[in-house]
N, CA, C and O atoms as a GROMACS GRO file, in nm:
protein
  300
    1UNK      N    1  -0.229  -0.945   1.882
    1UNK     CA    2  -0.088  -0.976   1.900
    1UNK      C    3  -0.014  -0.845   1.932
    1UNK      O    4  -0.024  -0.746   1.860
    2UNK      N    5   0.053  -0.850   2.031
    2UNK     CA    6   0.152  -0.725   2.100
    2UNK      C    7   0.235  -0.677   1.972
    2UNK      O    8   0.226  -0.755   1.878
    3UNK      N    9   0.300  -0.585   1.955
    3UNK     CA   10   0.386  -0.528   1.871
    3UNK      C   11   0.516  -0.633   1.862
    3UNK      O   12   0.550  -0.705   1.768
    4UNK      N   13   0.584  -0.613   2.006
    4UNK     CA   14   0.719  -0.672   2.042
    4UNK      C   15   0.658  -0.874   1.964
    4UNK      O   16   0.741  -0.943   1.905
    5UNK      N   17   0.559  -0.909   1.978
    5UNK     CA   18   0.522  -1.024   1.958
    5UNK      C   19   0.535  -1.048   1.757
    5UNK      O   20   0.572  -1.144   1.689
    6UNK      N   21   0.497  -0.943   1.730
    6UNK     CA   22   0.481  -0.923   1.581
    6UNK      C   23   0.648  -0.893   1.489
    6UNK      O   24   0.706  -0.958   1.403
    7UNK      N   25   0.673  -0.792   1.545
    7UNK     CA   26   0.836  -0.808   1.499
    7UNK      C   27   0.848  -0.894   1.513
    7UNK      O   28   0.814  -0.943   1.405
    8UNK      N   29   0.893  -1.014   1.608
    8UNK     CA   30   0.976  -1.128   1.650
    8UNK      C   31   0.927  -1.213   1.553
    8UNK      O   32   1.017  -1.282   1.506
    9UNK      N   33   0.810  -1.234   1.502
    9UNK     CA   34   0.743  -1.307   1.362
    9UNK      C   35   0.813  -1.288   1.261
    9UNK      O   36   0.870  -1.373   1.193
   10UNK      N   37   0.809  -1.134   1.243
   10UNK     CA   38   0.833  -1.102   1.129
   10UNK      C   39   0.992  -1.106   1.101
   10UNK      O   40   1.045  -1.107   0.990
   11UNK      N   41   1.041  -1.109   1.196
   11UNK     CA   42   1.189  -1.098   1.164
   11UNK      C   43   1.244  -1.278   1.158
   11UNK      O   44   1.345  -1.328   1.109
   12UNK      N   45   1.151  -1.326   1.217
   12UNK     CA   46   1.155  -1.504   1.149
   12UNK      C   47   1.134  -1.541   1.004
   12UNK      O   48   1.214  -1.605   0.936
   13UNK      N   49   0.999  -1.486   0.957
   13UNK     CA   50   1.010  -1.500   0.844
   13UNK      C   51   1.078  -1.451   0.744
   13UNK      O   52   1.081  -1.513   0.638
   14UNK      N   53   1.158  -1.309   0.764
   14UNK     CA   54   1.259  -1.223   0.671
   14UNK      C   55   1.407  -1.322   0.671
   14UNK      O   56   1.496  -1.305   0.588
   15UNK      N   57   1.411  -1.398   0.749
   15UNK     CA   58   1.530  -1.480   0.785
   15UNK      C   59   1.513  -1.598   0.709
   15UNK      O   60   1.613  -1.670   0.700
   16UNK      N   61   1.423  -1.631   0.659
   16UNK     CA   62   1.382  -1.765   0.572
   16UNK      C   63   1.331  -1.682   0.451
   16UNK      O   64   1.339  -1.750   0.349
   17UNK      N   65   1.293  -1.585   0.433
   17UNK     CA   66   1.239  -1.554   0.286
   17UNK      C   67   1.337  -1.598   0.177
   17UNK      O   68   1.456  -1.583   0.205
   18UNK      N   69   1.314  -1.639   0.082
   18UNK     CA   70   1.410  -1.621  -0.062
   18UNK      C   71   1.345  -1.566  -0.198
   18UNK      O   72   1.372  -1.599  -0.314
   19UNK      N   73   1.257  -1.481  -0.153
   19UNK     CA   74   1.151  -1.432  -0.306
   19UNK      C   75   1.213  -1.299  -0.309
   19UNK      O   76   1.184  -1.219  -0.219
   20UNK      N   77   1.288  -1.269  -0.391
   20UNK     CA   78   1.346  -1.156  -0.460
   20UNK      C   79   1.250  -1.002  -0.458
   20UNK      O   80   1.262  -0.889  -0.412
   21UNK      N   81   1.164  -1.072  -0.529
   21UNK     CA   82   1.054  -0.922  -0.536
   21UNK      C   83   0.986  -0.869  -0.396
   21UNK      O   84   0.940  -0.758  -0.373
   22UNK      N   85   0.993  -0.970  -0.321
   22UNK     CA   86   0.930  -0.919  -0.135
   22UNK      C   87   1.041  -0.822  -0.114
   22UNK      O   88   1.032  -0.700  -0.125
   23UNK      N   89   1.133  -0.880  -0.086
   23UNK     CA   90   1.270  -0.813  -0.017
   23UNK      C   91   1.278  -0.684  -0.075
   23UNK      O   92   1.281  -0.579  -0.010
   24UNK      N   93   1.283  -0.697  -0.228
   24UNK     CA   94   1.277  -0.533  -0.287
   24UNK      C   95   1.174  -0.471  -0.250
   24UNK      O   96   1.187  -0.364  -0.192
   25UNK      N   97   1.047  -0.523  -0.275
   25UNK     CA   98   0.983  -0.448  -0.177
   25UNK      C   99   0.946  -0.405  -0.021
   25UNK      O  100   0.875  -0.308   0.003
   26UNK      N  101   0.975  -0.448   0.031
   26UNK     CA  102   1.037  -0.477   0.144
   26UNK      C  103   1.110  -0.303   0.228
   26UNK      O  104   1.089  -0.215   0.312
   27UNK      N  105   1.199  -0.349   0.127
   27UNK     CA  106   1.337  -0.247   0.128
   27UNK      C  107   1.292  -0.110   0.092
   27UNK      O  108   1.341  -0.013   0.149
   28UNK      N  109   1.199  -0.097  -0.001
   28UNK     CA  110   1.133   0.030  -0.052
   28UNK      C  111   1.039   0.065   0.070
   28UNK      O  112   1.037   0.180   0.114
   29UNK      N  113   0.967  -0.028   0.119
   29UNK     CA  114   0.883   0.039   0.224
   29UNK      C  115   0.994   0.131   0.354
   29UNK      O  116   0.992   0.249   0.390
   30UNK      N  117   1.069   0.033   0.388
   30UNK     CA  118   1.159   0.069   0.480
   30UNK      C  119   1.206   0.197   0.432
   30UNK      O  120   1.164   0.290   0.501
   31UNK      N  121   1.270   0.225   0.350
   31UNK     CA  122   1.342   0.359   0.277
   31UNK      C  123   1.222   0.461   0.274
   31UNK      O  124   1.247   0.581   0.284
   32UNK      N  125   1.111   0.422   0.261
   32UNK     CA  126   1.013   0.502   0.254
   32UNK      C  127   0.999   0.590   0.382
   32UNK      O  128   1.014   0.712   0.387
   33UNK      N  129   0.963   0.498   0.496
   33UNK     CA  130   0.975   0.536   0.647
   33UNK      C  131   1.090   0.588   0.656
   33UNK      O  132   1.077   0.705   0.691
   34UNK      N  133   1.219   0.553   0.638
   34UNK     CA  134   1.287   0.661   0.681
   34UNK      C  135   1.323   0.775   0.628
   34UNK      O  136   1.389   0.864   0.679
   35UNK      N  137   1.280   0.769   0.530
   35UNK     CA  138   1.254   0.936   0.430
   35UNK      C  139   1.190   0.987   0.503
   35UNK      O  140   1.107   0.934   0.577
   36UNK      N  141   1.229   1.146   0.492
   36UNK     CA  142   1.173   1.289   0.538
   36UNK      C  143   1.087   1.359   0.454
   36UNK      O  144   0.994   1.439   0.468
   37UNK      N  145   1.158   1.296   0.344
   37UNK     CA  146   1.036   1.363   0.239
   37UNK      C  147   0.867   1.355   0.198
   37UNK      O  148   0.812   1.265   0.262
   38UNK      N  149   0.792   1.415   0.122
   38UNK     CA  150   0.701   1.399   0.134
   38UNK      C  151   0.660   1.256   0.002
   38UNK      O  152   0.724   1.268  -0.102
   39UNK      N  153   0.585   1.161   0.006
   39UNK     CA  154   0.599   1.048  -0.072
   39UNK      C  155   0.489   1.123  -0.180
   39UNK      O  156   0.436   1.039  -0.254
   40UNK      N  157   0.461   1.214  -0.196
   40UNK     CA  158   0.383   1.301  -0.266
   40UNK      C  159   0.462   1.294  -0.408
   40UNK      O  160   0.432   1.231  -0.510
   41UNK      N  161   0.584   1.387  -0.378
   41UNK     CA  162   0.689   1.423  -0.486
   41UNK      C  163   0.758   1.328  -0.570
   41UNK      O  164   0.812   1.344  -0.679
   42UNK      N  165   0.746   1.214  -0.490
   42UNK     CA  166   0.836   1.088  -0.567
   42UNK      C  167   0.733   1.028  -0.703
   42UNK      O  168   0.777   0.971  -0.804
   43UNK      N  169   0.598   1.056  -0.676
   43UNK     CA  170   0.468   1.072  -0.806
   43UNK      C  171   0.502   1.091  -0.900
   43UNK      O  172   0.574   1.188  -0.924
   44UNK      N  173   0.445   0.968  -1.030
   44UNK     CA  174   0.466   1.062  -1.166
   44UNK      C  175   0.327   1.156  -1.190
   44UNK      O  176   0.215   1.140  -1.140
   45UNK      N  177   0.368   1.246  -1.274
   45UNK     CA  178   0.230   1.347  -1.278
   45UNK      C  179   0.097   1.223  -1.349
   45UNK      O  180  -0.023   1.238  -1.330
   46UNK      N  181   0.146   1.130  -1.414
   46UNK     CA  182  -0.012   1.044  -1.436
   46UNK      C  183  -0.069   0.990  -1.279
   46UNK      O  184  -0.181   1.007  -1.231
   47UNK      N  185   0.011   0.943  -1.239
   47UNK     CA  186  -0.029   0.846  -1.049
   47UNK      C  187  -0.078   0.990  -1.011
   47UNK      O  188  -0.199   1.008  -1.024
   48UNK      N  189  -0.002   1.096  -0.966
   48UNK     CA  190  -0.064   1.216  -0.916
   48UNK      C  191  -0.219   1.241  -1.020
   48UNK      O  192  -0.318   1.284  -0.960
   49UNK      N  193  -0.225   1.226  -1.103
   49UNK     CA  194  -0.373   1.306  -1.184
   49UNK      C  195  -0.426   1.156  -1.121
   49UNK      O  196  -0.499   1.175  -1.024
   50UNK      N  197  -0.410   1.040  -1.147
   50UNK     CA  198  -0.474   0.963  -1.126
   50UNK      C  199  -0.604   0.957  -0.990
   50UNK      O  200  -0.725   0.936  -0.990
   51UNK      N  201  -0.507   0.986  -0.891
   51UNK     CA  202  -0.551   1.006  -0.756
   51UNK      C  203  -0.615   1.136  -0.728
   51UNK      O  204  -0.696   1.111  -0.639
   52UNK      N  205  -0.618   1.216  -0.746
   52UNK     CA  206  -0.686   1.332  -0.797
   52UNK      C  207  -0.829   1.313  -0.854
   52UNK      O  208  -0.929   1.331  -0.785
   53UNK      N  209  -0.833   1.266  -1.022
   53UNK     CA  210  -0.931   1.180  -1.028
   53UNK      C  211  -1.026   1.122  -0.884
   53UNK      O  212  -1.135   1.159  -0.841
   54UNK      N  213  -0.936   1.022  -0.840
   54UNK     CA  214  -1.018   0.952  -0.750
   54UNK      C  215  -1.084   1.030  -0.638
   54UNK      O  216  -1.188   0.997  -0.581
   55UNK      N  217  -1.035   1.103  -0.622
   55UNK     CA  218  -1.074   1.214  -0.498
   55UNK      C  219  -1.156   1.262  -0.536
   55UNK      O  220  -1.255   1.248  -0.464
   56UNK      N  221  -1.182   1.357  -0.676
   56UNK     CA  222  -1.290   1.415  -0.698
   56UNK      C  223  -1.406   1.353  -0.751
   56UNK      O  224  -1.501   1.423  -0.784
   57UNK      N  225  -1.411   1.176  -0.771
   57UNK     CA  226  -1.500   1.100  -0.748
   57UNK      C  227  -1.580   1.067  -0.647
   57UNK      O  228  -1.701   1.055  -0.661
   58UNK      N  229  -1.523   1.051  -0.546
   58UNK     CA  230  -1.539   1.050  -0.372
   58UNK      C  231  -1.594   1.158  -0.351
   58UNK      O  232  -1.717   1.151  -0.349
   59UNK      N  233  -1.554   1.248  -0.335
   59UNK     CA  234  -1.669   1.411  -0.357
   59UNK      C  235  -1.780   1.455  -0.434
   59UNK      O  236  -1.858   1.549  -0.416
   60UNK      N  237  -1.771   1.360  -0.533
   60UNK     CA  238  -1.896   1.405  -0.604
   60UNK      C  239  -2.023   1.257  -0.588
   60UNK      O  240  -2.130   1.235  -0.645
   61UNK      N  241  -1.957   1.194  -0.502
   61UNK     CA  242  -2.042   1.063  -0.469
   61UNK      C  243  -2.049   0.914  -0.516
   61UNK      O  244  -2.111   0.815  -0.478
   62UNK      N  245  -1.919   0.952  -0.659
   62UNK     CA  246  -1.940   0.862  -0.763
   62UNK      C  247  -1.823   0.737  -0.712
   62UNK      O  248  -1.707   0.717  -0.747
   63UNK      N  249  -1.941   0.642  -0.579
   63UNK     CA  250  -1.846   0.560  -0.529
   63UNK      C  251  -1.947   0.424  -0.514
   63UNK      O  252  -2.066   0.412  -0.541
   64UNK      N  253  -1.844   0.321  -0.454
   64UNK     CA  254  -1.937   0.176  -0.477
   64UNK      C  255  -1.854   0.116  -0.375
   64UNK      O  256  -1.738   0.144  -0.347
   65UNK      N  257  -1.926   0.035  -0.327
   65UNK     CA  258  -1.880   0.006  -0.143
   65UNK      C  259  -1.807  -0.153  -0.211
   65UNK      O  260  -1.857  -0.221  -0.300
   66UNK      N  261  -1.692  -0.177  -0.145
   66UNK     CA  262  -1.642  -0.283  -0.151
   66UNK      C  263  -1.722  -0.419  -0.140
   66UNK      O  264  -1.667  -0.515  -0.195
   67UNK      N  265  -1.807  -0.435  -0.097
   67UNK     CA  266  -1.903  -0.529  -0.063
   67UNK      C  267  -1.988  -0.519  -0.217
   67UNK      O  268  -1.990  -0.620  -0.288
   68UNK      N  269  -2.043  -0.418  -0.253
   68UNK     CA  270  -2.156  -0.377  -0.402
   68UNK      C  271  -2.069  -0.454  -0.526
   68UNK      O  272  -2.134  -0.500  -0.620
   69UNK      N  273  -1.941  -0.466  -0.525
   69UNK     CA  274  -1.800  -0.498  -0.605
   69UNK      C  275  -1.797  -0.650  -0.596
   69UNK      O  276  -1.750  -0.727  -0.680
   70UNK      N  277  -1.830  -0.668  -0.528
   70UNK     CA  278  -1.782  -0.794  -0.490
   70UNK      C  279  -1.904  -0.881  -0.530
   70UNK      O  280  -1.890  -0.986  -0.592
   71UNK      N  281  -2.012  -0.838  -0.494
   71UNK     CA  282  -2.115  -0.919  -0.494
   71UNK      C  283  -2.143  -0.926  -0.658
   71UNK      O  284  -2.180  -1.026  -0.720
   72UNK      N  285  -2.112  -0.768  -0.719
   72UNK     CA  286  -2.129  -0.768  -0.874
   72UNK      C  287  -2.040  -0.877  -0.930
   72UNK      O  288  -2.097  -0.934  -1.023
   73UNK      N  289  -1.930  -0.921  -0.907
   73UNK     CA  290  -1.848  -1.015  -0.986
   73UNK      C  291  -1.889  -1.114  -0.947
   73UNK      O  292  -1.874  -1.216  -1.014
   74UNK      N  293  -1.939  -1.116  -0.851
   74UNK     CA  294  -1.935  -1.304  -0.785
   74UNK      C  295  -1.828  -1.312  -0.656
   74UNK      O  296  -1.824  -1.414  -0.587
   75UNK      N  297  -1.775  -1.241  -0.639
   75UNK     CA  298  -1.684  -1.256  -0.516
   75UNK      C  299  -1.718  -1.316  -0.406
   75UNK      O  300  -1.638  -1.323  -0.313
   0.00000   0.00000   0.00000
């Protein structure tokens, strides 16, 4: 689907939404994009260690393929 094709969707369905928590979120993504800032800083230092964490999991190998996850639960 073209871009110009995808807005025109999406701006149909924002015109009929009435779920409160989309829109706020919604609105945060948007504010996000037009921030200059880096979305780094807006982190609390746990989300920042968190991800950190995860990174130096990924580097040290200690990873499991979305598919290995899935099949372990039953997915």
């Amino acid at each position: 689907m073209e871009h110009d094709a995808i807005k025109l969707e999406l701006i149909g369905w924002l015109t009929k939404l009435d779920d409160n928590e989309t829109l706020d979120y919604l609105k945060v993504v948007k504010d996000a994009c037009d921030s200059k800032t880096d979305w780094w800083l807006d982190l609390s230092d746990v989300q920042k260690s968190g991800i950190e964490r995860g990174l130096k999991d990924i580097e040290a190998g200690r990873v499991h393929s979305h598919n290995d996850v899935k099949l372990k639960y039953g997915l």
